[in-house]
C-alpha positions as CSV (number, residue, x, y, z in Angstrom):
1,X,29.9,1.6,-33.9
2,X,29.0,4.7,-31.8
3,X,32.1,5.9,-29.8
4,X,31.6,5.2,-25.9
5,X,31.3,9.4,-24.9
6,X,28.0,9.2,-27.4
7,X,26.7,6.3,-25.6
8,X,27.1,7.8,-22.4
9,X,26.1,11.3,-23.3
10,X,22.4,9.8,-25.0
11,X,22.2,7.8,-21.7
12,X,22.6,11.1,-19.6
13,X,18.7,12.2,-21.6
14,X,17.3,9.0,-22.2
15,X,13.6,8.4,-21.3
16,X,12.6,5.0,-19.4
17,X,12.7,2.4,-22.0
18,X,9.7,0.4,-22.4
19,X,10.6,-2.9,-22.6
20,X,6.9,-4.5,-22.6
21,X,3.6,-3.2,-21.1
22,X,4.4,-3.7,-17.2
23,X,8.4,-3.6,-17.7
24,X,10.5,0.1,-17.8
25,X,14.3,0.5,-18.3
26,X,15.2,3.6,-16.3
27,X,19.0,4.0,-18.2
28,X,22.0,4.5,-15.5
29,X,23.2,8.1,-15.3
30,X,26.4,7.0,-16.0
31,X,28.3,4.2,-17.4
32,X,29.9,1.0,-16.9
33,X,26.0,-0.2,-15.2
34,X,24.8,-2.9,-13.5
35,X,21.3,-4.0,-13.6
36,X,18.6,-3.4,-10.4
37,X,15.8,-6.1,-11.0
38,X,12.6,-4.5,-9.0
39,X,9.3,-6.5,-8.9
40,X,6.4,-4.0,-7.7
41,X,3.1,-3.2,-7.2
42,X,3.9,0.6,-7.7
43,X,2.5,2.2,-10.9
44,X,6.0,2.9,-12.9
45,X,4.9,6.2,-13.6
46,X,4.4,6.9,-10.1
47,X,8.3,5.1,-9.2
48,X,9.9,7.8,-11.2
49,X,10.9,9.6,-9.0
50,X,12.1,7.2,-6.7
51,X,14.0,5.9,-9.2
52,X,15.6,9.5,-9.8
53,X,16.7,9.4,-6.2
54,X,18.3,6.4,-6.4
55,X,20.2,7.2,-8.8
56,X,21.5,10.2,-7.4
57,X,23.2,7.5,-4.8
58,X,23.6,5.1,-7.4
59,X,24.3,6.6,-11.0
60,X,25.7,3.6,-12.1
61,X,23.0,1.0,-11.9
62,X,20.0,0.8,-14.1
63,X,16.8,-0.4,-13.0
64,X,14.6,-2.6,-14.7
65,X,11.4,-1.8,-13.3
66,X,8.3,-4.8,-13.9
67,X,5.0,-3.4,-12.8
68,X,3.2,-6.2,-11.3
69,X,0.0,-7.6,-9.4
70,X,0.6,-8.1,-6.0
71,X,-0.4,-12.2,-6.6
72,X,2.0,-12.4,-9.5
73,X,5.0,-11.0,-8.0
74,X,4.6,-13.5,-5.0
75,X,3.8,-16.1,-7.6
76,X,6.8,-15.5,-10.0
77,X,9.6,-15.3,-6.8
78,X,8.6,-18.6,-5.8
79,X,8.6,-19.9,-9.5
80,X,11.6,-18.8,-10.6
81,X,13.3,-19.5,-6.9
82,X,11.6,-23.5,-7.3
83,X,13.4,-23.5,-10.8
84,X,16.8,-22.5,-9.6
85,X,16.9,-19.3,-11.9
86,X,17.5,-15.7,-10.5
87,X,14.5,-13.7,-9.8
88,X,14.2,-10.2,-8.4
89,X,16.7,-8.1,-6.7
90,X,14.2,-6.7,-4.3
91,X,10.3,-6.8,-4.0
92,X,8.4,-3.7,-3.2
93,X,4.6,-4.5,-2.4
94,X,1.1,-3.7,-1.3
95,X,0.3,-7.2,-0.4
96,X,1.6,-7.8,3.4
97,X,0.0,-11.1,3.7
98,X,1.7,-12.5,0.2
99,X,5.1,-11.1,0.5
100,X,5.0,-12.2,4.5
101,X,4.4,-15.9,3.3
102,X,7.2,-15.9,0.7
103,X,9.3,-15.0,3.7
104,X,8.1,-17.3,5.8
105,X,8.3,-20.2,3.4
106,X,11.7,-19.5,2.6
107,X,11.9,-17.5,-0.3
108,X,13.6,-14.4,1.7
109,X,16.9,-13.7,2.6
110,X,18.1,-12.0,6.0
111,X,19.6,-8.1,5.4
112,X,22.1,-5.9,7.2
113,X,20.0,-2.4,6.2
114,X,21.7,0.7,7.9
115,X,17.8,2.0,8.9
116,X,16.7,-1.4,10.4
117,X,17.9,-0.8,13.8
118,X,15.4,2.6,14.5
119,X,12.4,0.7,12.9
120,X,9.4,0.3,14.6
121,X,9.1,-3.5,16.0
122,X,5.8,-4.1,14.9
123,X,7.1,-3.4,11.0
124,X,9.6,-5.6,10.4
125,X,9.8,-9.6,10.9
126,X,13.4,-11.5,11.4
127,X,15.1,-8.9,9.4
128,X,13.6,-9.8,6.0
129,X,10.5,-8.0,5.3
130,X,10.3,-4.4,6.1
131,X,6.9,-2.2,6.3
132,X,8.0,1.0,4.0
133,X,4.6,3.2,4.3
134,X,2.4,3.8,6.9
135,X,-1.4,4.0,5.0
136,X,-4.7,4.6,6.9
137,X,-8.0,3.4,6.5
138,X,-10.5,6.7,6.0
139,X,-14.0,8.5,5.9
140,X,-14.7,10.5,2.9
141,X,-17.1,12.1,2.5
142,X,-19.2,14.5,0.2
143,X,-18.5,18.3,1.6
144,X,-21.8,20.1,0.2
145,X,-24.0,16.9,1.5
146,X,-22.1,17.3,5.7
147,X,-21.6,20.9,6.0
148,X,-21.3,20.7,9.5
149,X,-18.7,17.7,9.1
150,X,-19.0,14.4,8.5
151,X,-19.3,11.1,11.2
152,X,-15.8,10.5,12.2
153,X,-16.5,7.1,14.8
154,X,-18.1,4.2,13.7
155,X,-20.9,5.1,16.1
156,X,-22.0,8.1,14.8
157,X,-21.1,6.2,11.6
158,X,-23.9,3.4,12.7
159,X,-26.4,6.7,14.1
160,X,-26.0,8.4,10.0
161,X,-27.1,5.3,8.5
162,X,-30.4,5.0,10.6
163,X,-31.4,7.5,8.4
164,X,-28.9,7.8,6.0
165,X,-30.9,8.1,2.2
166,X,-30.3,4.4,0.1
167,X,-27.1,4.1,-1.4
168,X,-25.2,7.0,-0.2
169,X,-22.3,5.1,1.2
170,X,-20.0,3.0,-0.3
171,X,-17.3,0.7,0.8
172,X,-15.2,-1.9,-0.8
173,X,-16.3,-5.0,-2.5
174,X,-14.3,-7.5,0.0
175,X,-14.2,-10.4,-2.5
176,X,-12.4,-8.5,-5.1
177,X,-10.1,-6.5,-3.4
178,X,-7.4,-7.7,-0.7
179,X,-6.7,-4.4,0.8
180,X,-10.8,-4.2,1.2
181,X,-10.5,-7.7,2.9
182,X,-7.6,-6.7,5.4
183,X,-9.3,-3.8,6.4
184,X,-12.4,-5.8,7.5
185,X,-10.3,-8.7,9.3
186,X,-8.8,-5.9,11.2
187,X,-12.1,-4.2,12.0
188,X,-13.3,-7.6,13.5
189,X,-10.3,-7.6,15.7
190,X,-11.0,-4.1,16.9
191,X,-14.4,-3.5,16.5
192,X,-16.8,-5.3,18.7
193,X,-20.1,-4.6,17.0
194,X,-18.5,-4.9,13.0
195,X,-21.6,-7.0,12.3
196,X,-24.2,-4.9,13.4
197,X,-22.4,-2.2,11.5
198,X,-22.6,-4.0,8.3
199,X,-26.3,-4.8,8.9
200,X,-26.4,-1.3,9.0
201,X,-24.7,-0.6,6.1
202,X,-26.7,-3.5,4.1
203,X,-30.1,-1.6,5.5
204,X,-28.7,1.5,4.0
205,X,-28.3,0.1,0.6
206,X,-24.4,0.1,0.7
207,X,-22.9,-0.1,-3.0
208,X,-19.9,-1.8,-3.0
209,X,-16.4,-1.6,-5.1
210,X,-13.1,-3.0,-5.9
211,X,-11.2,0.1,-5.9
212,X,-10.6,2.8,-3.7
213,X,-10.6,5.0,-6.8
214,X,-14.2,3.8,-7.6
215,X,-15.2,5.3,-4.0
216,X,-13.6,8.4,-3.9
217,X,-15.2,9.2,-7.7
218,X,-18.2,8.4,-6.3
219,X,-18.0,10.7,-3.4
220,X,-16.8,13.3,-5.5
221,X,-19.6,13.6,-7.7
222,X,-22.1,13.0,-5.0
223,X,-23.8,9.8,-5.9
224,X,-22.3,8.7,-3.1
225,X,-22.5,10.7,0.5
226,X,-19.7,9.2,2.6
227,X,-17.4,5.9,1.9
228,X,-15.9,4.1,4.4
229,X,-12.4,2.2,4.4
230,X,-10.9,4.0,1.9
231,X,-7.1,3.6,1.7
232,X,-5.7,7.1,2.4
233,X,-2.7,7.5,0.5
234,X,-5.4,7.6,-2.6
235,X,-7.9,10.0,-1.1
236,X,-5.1,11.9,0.5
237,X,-3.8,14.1,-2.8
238,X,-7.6,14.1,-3.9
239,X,-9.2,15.8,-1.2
240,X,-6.2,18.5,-0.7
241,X,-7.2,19.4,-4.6
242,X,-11.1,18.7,-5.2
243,X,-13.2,20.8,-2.9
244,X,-16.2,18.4,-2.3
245,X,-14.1,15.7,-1.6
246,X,-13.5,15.7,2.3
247,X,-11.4,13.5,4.5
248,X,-11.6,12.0,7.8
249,X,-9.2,10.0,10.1
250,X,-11.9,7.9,12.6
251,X,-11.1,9.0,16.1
252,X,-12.3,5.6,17.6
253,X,-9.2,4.1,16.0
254,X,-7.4,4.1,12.6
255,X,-6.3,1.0,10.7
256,X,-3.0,1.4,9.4
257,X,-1.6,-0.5,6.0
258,X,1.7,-0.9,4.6
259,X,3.4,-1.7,1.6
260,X,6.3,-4.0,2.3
261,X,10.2,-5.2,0.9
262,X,12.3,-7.7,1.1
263,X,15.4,-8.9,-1.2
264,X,14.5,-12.9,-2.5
265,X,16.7,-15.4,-1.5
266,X,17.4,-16.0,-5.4
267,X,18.1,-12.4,-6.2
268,X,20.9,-12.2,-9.1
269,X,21.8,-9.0,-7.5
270,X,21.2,-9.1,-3.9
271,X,24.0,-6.5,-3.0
272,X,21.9,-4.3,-5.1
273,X,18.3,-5.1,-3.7
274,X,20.0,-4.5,-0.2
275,X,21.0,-0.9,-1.6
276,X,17.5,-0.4,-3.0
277,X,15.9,-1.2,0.3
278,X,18.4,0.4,2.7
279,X,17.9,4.3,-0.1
280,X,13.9,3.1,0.6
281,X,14.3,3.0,4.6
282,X,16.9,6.3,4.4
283,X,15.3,9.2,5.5
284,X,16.1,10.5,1.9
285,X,13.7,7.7,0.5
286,X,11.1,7.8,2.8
287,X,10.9,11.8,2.0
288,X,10.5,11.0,-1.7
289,X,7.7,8.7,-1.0
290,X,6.3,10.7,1.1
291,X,6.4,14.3,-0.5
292,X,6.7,13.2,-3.7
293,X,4.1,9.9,-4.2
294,X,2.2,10.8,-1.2
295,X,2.6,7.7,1.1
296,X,3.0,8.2,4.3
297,X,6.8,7.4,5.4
298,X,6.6,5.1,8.3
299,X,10.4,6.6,9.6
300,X,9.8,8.9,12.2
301,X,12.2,11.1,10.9
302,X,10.4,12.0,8.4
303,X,8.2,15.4,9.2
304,X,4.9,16.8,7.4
305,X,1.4,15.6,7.3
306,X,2.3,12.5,5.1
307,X,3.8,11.2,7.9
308,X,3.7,8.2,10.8
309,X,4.8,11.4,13.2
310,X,1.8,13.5,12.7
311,X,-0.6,10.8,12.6
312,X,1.2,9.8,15.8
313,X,1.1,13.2,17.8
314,X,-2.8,13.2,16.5
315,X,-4.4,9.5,17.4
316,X,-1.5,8.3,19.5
317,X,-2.8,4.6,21.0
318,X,-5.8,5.1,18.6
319,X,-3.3,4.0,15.7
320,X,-4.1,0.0,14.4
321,X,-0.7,-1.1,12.5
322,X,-1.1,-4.1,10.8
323,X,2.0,-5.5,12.2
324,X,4.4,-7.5,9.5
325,X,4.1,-10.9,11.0
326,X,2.9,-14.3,10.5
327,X,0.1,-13.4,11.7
328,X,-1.1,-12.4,8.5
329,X,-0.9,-15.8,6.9
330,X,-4.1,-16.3,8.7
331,X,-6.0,-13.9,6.0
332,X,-4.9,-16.2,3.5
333,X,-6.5,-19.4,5.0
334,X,-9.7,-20.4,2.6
335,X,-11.5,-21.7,4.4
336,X,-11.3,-18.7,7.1
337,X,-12.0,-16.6,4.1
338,X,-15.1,-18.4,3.2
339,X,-16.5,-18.2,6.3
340,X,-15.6,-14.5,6.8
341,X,-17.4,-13.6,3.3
342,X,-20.6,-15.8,4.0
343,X,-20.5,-13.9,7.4
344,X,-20.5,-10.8,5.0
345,X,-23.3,-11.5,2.2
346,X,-25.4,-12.3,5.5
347,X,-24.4,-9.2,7.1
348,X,-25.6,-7.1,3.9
349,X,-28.0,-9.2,2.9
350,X,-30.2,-9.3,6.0
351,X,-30.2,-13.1,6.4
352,X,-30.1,-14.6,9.7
């Protein structure tokens, strides 16, 4: 039996602990531990360091990390919560609409988080789910193909395509991707002539994608002169590093995205979520995400470019928030969504 100093002292270096292929163990600094149960859309590799933080706070709890997709994280809280078995300590994810309906169907539970009380209104609903980030929609765009910049409204957008060469922009594939699919429902609210602008798009040969990744490489390479809706926080690190990769914030307005928390009613730990989510609304955590995995801290305390505070002092009212409210169950309708996609294939297609 290995005496307890040896335990501790191979805990002190221990790597994560891969437990299975979404699930890391990051060990507690120091012993006895209890256990932090996080569902997440977050890449693990990319949590590290928030995780590292944390623990600087708490060195005594280890988190169990479970790298999930969005629909499966909403899927298993309400499973588990239905079956009367614990679930999550907190959630941490990219999908507003999902995590918004667990909420509102009763899968939440209310918090007392030290950082509630300066948060934007719009980004938090009945003190149970919390906006964390603060990610726009962009323009890149190809550098040696717009050397005297690139379109930066969706008008001059709309004027470039007139004679824009077939297949040199690129968008996402709104079927396959939700963030794709938010951006576009938010462009309808906004954006009075969306449908011309797709017809545009379709008479340009748009190509079409389920990533933001898939975009941006496009870009890059030049096979593709200019992509529209791209979620920032990806092209963000990119463009500061690749030099034909350019960036644009639209000056008629930016849609803004967030990735979202809240601590399930069934929680085995929910002292522990609480803690998580109050270190993720703490000027500390929103630092760390923003400096360190280069999402845009919604706290206005936070300074720097990956920041709601300079995107503020830059676009002011031209800033769209998707505010975290029921309002988003409305995106998850299907039959709204089946009209909104027909409405689409039309648009691109050319049919009346």
């Amino acid at each position: 039996m290995r005496a307890p100093g040896l335990v501790l002292w191979l805990s002190l270096f221990a790597l994560p602990d891969a437990v299975g292929a979404d699930v890391v163990v990051f060990p507690a600094p120091t012993a006895p531990a209890r256990t932090l149960v996080v569902y997440s859309s977050l890449d693990s590799p990319l949590a590290r360091p928030l995780i590292d933080a944390f623990h600087q706070r708490y060195p005594d709890v280890s988190v169990r990390y479970e790298d999930l997709l969005t629909q499966d994280i909403a899927a298993r809280v309400a499973r588990e919560s239905d079956a009367g078995q614990p679930t999550a300590d907190v959630v941490f994810s990219s999908a507003m609409d999902l995590t918004v309906k667990l909420a509102n169907d009763g899968y939440a539970r209310e918090v007392l988080v030290p950082g509630a009380a300066r948060w934007p209104d719009w980004a938090a609903w009945r003190g149970m789910v919390f906006a964390l980030t603060f990610e726009p929609a962009v323009i890149v765009y190809h550098r040696p193909s717009f050397p005297d910049g690139a379109p930066d409204t969706r008008a001059e957008l709309m004027d470039w395509l007139a004679t824009a060469p077939q297949g040199a922009i690129g968008t996402y594939d709104i079927a396959r991707s939700a963030v794709g699919f938010l951006f576009l429902m938010r462009d309808r609210e906004h954006f009075a002539d969306l449908w011309p602008f797709v017809r545009a798009m379709g008479r340009a040969g748009v190509r079409i994608f389920p990533t933001s990744q898939a975009v941006i490489d496009g870009v890059n390479s030049g096979a593709l002169k200019l992509g529209y809706n791209v979620l920032g926080s990806y092209a963000a690190d990119q463009a500061a590093r690749l030099p034909d990769l350019g960036l644009a914030l639209p000056q008629d307005y930016v849609v803004i995205v967030s990735r979202v928390a809240l601590v399930p009613k069934a929680a085995a730990n929910p002292d522990l979520g609480e803690a998580f989510l109050a270190f993720l609304m703490s000027r500390e955590g929103q630092t760390v995400l923003a400096e360190r995995l280069r999402l845009p801290a919604i706290s206005l305390e936070v300074a720097g470019k990956e920041s709601a505070a300079a995107m503020q002092q830059a676009l002011g009212p031209r800033l769209r928030p998707v505010p975290v409210s029921p309002g988003l169950l409305a995106y998850l309708d299907g039959a709204s969504r089946a009209r909104v996609l027909a409405e689409w294939t039309a648009a691109l297609t050319g049919a009346p």
